[in-house]
CHARMM-style PDB file with segment names, atoms N, HN, CA, C and O in Angstrom:
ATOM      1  N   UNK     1       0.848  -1.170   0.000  1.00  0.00      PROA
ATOM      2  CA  UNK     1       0.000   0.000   0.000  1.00  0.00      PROA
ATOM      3  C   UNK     1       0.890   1.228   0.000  1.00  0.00      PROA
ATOM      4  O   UNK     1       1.890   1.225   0.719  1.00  0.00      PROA
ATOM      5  N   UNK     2       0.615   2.215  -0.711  1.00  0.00      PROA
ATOM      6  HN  UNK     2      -0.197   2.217  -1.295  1.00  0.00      PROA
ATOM      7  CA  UNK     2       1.563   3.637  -0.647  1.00  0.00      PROA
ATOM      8  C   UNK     2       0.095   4.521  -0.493  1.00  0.00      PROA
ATOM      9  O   UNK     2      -1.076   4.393  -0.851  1.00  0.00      PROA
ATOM     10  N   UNK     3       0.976   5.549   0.315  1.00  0.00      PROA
ATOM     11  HN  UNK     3       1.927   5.653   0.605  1.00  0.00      PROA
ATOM     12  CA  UNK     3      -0.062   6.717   0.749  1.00  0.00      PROA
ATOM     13  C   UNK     3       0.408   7.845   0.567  1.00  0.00      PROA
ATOM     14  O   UNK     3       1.634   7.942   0.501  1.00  0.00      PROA
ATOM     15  N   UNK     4      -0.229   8.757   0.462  1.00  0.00      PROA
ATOM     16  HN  UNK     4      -1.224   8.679   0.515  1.00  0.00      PROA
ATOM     17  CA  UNK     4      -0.045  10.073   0.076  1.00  0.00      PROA
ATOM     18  C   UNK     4      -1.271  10.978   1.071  1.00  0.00      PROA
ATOM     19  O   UNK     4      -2.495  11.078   0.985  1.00  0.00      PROA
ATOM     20  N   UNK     5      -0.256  11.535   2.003  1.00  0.00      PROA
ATOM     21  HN  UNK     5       0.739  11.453   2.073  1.00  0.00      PROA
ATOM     22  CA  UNK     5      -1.395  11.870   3.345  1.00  0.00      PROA
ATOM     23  C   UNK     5      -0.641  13.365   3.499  1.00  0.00      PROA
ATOM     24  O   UNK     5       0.540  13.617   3.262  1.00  0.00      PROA
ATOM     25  N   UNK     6      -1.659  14.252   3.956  1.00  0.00      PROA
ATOM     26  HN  UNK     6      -2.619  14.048   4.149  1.00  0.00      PROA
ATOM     27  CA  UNK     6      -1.013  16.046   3.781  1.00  0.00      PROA
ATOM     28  C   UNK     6      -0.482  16.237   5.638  1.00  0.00      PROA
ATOM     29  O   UNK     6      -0.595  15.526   6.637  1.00  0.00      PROA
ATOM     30  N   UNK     7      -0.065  17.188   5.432  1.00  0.00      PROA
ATOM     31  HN  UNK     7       0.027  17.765   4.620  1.00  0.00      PROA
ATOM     32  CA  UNK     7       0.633  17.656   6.941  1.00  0.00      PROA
ATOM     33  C   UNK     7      -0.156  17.378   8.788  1.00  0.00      PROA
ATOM     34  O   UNK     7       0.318  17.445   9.922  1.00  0.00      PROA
ATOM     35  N   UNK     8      -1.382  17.097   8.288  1.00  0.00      PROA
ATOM     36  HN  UNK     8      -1.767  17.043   7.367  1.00  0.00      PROA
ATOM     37  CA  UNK     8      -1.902  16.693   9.602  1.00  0.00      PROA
ATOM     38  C   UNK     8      -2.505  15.536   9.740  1.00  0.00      PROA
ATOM     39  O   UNK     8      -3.359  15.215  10.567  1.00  0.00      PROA
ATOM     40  N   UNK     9      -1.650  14.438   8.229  1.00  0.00      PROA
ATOM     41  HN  UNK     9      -0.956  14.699   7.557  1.00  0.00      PROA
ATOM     42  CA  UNK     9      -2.184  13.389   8.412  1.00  0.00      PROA
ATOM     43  C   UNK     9      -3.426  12.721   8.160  1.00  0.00      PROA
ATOM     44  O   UNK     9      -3.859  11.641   8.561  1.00  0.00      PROA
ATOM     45  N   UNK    10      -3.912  13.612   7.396  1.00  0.00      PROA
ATOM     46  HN  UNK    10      -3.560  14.489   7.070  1.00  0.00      PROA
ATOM     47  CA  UNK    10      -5.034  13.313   6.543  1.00  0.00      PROA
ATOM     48  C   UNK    10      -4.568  12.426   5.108  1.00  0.00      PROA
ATOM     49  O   UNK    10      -3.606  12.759   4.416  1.00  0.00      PROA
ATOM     50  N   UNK    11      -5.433  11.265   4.828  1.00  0.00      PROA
ATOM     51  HN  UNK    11      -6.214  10.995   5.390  1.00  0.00      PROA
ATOM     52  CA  UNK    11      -5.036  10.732   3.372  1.00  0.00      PROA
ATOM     53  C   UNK    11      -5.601  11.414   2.673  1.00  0.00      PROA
ATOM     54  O   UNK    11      -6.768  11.764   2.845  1.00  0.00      PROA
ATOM     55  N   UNK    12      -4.566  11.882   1.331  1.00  0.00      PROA
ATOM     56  HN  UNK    12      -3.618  11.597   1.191  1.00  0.00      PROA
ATOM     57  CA  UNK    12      -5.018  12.376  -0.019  1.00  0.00      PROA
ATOM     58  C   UNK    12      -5.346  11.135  -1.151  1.00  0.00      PROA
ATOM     59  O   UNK    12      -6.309  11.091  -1.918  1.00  0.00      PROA
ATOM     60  N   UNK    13      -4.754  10.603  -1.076  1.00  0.00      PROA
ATOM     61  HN  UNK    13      -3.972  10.639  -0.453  1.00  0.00      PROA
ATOM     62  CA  UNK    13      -4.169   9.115  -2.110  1.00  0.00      PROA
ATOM     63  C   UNK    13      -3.802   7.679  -1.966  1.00  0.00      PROA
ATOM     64  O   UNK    13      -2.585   7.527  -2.076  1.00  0.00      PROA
ATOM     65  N   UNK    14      -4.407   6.669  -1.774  1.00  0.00      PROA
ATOM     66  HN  UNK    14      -5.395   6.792  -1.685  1.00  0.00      PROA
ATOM     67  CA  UNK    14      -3.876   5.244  -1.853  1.00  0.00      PROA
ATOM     68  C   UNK    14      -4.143   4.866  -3.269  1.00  0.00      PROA
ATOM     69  O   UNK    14      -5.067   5.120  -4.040  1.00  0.00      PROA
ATOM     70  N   UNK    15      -2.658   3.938  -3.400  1.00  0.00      PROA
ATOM     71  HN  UNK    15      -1.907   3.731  -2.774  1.00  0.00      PROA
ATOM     72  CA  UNK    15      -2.475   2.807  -3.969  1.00  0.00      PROA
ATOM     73  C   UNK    15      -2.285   2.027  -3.561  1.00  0.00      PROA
ATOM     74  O   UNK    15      -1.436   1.999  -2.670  1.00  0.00      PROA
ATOM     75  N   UNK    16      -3.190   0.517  -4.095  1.00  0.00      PROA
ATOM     76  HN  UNK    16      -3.880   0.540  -4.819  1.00  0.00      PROA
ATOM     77  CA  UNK    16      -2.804  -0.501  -3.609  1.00  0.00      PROA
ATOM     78  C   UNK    16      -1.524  -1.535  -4.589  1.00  0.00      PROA
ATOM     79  O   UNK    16      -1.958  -1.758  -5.719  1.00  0.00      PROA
ATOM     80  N   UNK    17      -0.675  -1.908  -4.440  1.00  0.00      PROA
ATOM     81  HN  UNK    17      -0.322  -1.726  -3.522  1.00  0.00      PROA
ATOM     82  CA  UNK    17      -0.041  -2.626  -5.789  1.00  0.00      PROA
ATOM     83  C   UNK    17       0.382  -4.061  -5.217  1.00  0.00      PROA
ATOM     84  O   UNK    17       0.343  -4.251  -4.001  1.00  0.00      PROA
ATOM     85  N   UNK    18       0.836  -5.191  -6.205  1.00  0.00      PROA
ATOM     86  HN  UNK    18       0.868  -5.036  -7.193  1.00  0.00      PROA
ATOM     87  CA  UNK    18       1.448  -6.332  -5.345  1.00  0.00      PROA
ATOM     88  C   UNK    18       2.560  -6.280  -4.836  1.00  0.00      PROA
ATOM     89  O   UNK    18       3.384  -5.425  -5.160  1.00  0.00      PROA
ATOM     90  N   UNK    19       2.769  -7.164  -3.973  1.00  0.00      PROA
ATOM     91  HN  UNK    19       2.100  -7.859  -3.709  1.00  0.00      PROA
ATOM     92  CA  UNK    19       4.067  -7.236  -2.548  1.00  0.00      PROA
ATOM     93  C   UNK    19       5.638  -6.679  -2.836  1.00  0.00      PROA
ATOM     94  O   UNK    19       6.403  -6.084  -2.076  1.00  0.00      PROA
ATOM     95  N   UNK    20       5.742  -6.939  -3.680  1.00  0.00      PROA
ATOM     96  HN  UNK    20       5.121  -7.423  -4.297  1.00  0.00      PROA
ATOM     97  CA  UNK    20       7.373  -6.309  -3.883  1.00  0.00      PROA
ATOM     98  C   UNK    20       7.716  -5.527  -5.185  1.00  0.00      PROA
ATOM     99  O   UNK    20       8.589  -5.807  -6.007  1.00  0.00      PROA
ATOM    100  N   UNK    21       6.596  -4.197  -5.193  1.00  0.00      PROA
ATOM    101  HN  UNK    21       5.887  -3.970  -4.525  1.00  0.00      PROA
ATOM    102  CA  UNK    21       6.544  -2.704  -6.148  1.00  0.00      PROA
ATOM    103  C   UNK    21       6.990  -2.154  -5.678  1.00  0.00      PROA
ATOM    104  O   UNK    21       6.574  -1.844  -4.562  1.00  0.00      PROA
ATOM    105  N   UNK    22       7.985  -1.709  -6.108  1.00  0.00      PROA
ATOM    106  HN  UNK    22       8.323  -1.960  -7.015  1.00  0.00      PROA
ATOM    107  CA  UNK    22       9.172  -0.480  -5.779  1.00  0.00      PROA
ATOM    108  C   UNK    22       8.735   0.928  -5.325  1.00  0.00      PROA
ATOM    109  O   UNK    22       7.873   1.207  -6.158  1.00  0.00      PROA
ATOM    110  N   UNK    23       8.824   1.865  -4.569  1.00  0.00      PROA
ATOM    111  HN  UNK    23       9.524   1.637  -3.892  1.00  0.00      PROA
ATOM    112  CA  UNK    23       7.838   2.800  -4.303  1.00  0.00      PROA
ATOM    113  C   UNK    23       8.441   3.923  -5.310  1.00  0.00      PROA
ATOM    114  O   UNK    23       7.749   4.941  -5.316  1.00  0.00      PROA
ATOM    115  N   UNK    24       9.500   3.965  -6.105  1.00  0.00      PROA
ATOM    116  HN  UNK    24      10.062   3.138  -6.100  1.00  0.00      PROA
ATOM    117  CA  UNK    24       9.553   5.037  -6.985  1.00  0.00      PROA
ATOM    118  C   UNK    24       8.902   4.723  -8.194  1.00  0.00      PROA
ATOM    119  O   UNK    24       9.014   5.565  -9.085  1.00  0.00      PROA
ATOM    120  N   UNK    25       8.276   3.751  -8.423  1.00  0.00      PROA
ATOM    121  HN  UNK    25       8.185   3.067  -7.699  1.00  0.00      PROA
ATOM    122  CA  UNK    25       7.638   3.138  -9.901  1.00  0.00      PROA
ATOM    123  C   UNK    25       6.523   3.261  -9.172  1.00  0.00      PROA
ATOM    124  O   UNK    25       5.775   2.546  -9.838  1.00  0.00      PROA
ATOM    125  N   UNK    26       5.801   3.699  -8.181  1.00  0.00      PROA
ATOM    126  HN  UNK    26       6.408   4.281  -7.640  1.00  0.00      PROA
ATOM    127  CA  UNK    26       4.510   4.147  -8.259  1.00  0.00      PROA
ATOM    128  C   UNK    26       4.482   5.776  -7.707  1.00  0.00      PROA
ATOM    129  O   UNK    26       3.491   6.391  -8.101  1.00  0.00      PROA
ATOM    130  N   UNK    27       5.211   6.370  -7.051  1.00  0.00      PROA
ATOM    131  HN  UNK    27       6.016   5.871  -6.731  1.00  0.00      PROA
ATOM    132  CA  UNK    27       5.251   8.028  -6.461  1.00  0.00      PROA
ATOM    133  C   UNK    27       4.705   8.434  -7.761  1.00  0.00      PROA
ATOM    134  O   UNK    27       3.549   8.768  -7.503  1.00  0.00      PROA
ATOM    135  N   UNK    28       4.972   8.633  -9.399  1.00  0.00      PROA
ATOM    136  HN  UNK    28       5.911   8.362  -9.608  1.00  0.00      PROA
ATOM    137  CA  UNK    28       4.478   9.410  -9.616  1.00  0.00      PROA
ATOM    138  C   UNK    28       2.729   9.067  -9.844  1.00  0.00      PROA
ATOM    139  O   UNK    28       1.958  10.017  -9.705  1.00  0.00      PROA
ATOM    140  N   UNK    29       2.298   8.009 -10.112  1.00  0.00      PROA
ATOM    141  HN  UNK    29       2.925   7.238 -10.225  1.00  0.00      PROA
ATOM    142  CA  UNK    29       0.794   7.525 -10.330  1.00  0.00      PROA
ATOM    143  C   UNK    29       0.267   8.007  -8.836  1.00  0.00      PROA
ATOM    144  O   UNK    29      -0.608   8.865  -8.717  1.00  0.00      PROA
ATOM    145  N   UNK    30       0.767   7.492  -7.949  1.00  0.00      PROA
ATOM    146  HN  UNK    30       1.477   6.794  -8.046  1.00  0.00      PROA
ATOM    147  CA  UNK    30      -0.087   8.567  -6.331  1.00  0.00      PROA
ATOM    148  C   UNK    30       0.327   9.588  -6.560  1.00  0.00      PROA
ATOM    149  O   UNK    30      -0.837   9.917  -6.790  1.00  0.00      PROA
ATOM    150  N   UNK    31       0.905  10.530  -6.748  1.00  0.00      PROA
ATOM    151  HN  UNK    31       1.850  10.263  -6.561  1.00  0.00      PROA
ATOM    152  CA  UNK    31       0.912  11.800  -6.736  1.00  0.00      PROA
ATOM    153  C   UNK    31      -0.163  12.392  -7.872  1.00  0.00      PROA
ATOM    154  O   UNK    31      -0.437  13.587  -7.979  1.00  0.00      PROA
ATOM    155  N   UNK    32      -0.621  11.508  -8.555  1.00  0.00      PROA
ATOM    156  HN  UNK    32      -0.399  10.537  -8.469  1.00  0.00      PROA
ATOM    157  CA  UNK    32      -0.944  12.261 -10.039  1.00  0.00      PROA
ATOM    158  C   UNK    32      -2.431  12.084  -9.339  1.00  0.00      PROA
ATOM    159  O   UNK    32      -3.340  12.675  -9.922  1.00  0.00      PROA
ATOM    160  N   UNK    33      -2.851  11.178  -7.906  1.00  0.00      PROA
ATOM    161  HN  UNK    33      -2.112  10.698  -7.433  1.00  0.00      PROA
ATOM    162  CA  UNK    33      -4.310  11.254  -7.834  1.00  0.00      PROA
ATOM    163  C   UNK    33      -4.526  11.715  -6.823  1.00  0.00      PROA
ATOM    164  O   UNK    33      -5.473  11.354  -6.124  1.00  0.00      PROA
ATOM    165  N   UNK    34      -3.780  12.537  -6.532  1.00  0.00      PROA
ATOM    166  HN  UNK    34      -3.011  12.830  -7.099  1.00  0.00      PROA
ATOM    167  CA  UNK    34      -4.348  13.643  -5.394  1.00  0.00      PROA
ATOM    168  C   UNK    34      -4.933  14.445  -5.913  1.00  0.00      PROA
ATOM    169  O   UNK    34      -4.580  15.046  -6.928  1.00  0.00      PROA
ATOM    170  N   UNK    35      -6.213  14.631  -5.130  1.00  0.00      PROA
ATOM    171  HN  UNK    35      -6.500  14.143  -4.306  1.00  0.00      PROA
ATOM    172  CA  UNK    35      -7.422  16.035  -5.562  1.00  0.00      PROA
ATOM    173  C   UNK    35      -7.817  16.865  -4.339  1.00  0.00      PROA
ATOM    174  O   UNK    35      -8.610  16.229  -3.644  1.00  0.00      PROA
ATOM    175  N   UNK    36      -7.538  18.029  -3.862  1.00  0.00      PROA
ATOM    176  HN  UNK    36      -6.894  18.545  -4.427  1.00  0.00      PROA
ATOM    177  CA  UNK    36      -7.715  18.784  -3.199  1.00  0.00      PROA
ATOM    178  C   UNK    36      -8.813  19.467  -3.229  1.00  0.00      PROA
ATOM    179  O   UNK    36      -8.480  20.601  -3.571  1.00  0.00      PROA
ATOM    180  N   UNK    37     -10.270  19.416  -3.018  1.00  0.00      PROA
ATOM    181  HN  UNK    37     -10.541  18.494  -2.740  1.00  0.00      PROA
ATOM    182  CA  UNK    37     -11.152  20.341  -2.842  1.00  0.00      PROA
ATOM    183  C   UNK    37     -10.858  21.778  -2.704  1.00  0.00      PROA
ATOM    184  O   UNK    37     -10.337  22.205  -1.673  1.00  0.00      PROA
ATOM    185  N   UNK    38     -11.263  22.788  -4.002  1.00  0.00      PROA
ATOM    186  HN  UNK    38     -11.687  22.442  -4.840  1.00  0.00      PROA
ATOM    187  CA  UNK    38     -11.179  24.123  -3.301  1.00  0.00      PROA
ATOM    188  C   UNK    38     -12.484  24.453  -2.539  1.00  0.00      PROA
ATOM    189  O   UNK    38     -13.562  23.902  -2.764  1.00  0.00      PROA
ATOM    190  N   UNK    39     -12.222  25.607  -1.424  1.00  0.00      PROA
ATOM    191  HN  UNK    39     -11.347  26.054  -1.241  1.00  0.00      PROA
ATOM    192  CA  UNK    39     -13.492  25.697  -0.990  1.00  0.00      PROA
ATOM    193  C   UNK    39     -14.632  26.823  -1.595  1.00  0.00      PROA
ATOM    194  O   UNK    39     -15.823  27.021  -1.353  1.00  0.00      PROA
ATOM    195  N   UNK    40     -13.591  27.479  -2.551  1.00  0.00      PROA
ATOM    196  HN  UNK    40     -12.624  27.318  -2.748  1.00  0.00      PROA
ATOM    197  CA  UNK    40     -14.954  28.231  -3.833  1.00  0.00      PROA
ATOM    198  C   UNK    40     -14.436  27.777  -4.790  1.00  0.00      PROA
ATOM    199  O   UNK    40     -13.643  26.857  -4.990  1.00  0.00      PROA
ATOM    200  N   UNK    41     -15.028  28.616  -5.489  1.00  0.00      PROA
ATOM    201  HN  UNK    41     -15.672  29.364  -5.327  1.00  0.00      PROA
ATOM    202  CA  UNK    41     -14.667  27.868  -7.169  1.00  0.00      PROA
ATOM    203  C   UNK    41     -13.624  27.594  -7.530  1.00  0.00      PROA
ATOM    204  O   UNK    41     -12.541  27.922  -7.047  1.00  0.00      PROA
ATOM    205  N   UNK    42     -14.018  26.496  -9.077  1.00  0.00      PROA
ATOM    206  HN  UNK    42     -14.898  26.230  -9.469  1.00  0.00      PROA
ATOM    207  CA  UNK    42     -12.551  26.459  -9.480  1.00  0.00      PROA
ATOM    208  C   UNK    42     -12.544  24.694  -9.263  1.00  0.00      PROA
ATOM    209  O   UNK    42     -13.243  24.103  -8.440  1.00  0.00      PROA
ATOM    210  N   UNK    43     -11.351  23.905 -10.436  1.00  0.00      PROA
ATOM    211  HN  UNK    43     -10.782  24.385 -11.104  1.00  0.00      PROA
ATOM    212  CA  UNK    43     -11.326  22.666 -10.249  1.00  0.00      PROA
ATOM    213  C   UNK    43     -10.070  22.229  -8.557  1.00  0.00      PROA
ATOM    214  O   UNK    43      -9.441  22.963  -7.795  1.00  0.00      PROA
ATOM    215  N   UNK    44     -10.237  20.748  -8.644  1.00  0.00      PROA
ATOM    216  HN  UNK    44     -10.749  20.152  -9.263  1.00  0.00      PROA
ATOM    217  CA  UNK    44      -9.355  20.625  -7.205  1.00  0.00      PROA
ATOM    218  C   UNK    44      -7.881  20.484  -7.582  1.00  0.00      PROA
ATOM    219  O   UNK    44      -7.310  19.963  -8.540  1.00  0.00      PROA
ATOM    220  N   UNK    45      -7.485  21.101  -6.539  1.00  0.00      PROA
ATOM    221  HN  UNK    45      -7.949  21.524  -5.760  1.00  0.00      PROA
ATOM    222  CA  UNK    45      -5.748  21.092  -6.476  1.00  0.00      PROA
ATOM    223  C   UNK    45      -5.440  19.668  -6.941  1.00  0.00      PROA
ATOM    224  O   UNK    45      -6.102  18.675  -6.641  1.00  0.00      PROA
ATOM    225  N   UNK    46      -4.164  19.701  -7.845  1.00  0.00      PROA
ATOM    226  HN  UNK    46      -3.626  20.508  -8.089  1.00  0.00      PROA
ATOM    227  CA  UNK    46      -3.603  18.361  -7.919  1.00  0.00      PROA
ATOM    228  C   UNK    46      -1.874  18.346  -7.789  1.00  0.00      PROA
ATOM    229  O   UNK    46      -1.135  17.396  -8.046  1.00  0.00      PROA
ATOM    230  N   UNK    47      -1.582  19.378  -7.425  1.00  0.00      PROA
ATOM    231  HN  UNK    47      -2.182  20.150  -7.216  1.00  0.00      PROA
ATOM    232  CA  UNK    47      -0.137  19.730  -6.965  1.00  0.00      PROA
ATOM    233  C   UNK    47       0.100  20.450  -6.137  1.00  0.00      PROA
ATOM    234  O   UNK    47      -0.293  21.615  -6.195  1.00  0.00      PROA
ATOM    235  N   UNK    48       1.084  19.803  -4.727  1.00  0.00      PROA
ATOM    236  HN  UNK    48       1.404  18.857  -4.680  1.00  0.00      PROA
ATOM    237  CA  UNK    48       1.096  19.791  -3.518  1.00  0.00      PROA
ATOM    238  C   UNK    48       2.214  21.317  -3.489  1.00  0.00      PROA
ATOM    239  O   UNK    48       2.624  21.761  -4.561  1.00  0.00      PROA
ATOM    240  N   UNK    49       2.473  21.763  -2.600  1.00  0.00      PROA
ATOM    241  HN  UNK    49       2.140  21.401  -1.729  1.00  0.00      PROA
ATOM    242  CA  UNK    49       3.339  22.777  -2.475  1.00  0.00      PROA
ATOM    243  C   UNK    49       4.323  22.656  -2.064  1.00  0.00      PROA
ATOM    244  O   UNK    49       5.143  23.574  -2.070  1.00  0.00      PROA
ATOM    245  N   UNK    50       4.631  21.107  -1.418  1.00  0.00      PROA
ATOM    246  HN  UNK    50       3.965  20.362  -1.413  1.00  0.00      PROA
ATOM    247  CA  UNK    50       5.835  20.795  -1.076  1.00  0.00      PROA
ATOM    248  C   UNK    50       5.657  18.970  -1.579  1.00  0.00      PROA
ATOM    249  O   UNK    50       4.544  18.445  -1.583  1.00  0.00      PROA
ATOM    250  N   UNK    51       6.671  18.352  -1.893  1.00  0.00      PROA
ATOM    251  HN  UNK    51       7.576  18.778  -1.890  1.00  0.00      PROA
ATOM    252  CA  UNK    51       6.444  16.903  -1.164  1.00  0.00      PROA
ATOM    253  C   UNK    51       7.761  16.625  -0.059  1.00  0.00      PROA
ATOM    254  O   UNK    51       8.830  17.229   0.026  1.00  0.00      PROA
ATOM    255  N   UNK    52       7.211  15.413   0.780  1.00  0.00      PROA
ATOM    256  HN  UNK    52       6.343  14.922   0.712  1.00  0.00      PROA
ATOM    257  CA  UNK    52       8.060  15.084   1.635  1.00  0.00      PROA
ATOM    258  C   UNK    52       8.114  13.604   1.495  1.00  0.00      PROA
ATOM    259  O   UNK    52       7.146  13.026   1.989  1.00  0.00      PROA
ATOM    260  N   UNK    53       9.202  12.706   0.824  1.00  0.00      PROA
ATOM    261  HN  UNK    53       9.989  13.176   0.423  1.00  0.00      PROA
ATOM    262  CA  UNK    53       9.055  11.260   0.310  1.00  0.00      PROA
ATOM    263  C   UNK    53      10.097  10.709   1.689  1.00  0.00      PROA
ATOM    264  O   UNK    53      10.771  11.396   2.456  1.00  0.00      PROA
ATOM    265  N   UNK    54       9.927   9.335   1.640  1.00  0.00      PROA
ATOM    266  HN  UNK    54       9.380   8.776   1.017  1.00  0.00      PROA
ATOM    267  CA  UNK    54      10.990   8.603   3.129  1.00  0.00      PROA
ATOM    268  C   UNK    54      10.873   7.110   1.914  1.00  0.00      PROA
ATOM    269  O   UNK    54       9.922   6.460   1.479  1.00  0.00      PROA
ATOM    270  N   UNK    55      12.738   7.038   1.661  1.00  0.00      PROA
ATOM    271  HN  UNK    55      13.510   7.565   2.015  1.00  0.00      PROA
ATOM    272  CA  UNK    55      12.422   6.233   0.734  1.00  0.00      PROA
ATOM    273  C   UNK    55      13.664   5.118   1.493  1.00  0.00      PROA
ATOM    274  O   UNK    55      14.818   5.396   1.820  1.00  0.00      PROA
ATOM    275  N   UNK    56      13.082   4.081   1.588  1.00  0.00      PROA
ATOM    276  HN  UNK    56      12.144   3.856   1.323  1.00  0.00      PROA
ATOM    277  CA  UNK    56      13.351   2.602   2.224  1.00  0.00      PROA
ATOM    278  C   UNK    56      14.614   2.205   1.708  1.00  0.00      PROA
ATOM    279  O   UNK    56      15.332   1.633   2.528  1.00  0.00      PROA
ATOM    280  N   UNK    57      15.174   2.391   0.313  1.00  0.00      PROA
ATOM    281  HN  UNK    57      14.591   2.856  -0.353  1.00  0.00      PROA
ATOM    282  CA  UNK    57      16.412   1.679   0.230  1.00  0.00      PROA
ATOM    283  C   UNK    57      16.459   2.688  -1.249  1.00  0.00      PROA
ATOM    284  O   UNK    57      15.656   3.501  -1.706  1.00  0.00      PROA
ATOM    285  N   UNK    58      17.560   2.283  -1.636  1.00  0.00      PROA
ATOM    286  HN  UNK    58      18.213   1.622  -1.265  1.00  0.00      PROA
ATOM    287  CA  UNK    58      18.346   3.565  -3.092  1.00  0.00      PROA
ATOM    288  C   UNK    58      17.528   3.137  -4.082  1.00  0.00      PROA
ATOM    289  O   UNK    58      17.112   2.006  -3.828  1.00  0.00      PROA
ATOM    290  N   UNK    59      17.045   3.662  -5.312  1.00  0.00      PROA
ATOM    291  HN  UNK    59      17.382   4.580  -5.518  1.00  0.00      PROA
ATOM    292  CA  UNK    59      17.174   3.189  -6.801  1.00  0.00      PROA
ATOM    293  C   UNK    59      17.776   4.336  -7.201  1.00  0.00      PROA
ATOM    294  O   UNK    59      18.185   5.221  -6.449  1.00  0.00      PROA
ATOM    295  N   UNK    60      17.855   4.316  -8.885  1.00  0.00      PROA
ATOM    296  HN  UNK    60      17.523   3.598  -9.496  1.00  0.00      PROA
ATOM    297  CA  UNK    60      17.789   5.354  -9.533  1.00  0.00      PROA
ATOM    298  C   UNK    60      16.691   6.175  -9.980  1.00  0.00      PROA
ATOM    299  O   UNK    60      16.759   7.199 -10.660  1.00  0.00      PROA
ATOM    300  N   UNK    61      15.590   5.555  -9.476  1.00  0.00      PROA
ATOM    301  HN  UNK    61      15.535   4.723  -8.923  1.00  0.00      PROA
ATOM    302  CA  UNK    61      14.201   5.771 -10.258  1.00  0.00      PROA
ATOM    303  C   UNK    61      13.900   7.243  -9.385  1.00  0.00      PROA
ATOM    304  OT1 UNK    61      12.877   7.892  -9.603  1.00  0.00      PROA
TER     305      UNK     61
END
């Protein structure tokens, strides 16, 4: 499972994928399905103002 959750820990985004998916071969597909509600008009945010990734072991990806 990869998550994509904003600063107080709220989820924006799950993916679910099978057991041994690399998490840089999916960051950009969760990132691409975050939708932010505005609260007036206008479509929802889909790009964060910062990211903050914690990545488990090296690739190049």
């Amino acid at each position: 499972m990869h998550l994509a959750y904003d600063g107080r820990g709220r989820p924006l985004a799950l993916l679910v994928t099978p057991g041994q998916r690399h998490d840089s071969i999916c960051a950009q597909t969760l990132l691409e399905r975050i939708r932010v509600p505005r609260t007036g008009p206008g479509r929802p945010r889909c790009r964060p103002d910062r990211v903050i990734a914690d990545k488990a072991y090296s690739s190049r990806g």
